[in-house]
C-alpha positions as semicolon CSV with decimal commas, in nm:
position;residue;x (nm);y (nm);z (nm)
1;X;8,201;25,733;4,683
2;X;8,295;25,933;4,360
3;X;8,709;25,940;4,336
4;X;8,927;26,067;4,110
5;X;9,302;26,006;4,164
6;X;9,591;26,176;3,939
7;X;9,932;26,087;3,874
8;X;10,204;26,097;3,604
9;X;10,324;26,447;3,710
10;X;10,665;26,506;3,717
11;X;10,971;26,799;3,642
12;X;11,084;26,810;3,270
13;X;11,247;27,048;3,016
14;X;11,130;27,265;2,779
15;X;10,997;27,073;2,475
16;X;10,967;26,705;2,648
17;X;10,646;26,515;2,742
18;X;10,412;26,393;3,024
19;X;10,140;26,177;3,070
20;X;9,876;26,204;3,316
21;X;9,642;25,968;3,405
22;X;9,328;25,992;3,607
23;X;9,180;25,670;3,806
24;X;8,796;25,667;3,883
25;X;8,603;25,471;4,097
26;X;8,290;25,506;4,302
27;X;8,056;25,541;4,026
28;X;7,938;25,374;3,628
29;X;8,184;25,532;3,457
30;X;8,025;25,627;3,143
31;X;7,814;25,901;3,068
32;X;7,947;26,205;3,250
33;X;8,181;26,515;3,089
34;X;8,561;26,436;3,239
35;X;8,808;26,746;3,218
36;X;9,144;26,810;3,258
37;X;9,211;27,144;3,456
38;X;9,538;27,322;3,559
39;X;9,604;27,610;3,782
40;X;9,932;27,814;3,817
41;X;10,070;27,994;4,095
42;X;9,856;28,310;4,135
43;X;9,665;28,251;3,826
44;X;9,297;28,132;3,763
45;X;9,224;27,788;3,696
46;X;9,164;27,700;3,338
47;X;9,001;27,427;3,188
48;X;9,293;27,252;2,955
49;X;9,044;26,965;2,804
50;X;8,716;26,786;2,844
51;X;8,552;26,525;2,660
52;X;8,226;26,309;2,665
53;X;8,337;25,947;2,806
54;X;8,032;25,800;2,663
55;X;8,133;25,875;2,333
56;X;8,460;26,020;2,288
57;X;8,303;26,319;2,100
58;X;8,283;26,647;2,223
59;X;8,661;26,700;2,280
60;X;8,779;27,062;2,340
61;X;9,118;27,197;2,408
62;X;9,220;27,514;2,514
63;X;9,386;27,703;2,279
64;X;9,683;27,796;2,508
65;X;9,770;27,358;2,432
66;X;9,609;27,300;2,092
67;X;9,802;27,100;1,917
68;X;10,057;26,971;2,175
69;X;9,798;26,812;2,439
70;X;9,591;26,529;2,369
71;X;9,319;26,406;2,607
72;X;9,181;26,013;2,582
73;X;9,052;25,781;2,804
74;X;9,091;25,349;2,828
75;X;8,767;25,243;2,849
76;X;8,807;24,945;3,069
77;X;9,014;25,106;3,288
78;X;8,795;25,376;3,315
79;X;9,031;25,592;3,315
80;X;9,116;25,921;3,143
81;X;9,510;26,049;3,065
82;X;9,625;26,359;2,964
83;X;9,919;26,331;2,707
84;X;10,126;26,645;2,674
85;X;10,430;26,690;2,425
86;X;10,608;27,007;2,348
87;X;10,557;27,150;2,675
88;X;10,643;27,487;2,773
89;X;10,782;27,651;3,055
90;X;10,375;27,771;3,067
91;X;10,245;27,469;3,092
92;X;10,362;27,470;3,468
93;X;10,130;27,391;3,718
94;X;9,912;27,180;3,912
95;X;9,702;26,976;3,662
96;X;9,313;26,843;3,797
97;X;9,085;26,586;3,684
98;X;8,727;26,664;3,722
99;X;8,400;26,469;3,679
100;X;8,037;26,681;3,589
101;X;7,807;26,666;3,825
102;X;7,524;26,505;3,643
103;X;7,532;26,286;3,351
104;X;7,549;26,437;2,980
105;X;7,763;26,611;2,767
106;X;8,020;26,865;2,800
107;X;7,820;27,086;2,635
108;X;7,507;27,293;2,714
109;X;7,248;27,457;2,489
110;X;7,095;27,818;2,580
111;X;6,894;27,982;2,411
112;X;6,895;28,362;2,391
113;X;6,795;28,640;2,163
114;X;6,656;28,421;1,929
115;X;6,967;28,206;1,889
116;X;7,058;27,917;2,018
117;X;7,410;27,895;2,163
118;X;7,643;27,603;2,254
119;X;7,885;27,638;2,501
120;X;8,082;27,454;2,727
121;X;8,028;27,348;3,065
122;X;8,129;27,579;3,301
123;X;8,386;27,513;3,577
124;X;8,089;27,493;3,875
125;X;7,932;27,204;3,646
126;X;8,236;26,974;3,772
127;X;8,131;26,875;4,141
128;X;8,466;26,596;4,146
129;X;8,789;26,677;4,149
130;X;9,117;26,497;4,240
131;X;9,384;26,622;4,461
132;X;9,603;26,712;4,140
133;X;9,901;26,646;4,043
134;X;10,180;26,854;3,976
135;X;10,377;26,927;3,625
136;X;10,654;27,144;3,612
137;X;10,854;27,265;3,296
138;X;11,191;27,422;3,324
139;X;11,387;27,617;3,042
């Protein structure tokens, strides 16, 4: 049984930092997209990071946390964190770790018009998810 547990949450101030971490088990952990996700109060949830675990390529941020998050994994712990410095008041909310469904990357290749496109996985492509944890930055 896939399961993906998050912790490292926690209250701080404006500017300070967090780390999250996300333990797996139920499944060989290499090989599948992992993503960090957050979702405010009354907002929609938005993918904050993703990267291939296989290879450690394909890393993506949003550009709402370029530059101030940093997503990485421990490969014998099988475990992906979340490290976030500089945080804003913005930054509040309830944070998710999510597996893909199927192994590959966190990319997909479509092909339209004549061009070939690369995008990333979209949100439904990410049948795990933990429970979430929450991070919330005060002024």
């Amino acid at each position: 049984q896939v399961q993906l547990v998050e912790s490292g949450g926690g209250s701080v101030q404006s500017g300070g930092s967090l780390r999250l971490s996300c333990v797996t088990s139920g499944y060989s952990y290499s090989g599948y997209c992992m993503a960090w996700f957050r979702q405010a109060p009354g907002e929609e949830r938005e993918r904050v990071a993703s990267f291939d675990s296989d290879t450690d390529g394909g890393t993506t941020y949003a550009d709402s946390v370029k530059g101030r998050l940093t997503i990485s994994q421990d490969n014998v712990k099988n475990t992906p964190y979340l490290q976030m410095n500089r945080q804003k008041p913005e930054d509040t909310a309830v944070y998710y770790c999510a597996r893909a469904s199927s192994v590959g990357a966190c990319r997909r290749r479509y092909y339209s018009g004549g061009i070939y496109y690369t995008v990333p996985l979209e949100s439904a492509s990410f049948g795990y998810w933990g429970k979430g944890t929450q991070v919330t930055v005060s002024t």
